[in-house]
C-alpha positions, 0 to 999 in steps of 0.5 A, spaced: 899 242 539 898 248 536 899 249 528 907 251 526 906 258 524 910 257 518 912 264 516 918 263 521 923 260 517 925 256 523 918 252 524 918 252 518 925 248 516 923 244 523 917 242 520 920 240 512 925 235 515 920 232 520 916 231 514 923 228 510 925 223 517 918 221 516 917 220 509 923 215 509 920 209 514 912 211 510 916 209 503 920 203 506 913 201 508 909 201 501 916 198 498 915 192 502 908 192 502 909 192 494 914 185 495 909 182 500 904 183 494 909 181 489 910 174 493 906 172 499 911 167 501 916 173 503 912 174 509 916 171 514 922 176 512 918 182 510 914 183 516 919 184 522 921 190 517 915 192 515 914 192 523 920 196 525 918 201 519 912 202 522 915 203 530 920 208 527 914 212 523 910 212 530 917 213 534 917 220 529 909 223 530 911 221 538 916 226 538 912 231 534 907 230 540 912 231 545 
């Protein structure tokens, strides 16, 4: 995959909201991670968020492959 070129506003736009979609699942995840850490015996109820945060980050890198 070749690098955005940037001084397109077009790739350029395209490129800060892939990064905004994609910070929103990174941040759920450390927030959970901090819960987990907080209180292990939540584990049970954090781990199938922790999952899905962590398919929707994979689901957003494989779409930039695509």
């Amino acid at each position: 995959m070749a690098a955005p070129d940037l001084s397109h506003p077009d790739e350029a736009r395209q490129l800060a909201a892939v990064a905004h979609d994609l910070r929103q699942p990174l941040d759920a995840l450390a927030i959970y991670l901090e819960l987990l850490a907080q209180d292990p015996a939540q584990a049970p109820e954090l781990a199938p968020r922790m999952a899905r945060a962590i398919a929707l980050a994979q689901g957003l890198a494989q779409s930039l492959q695509d």
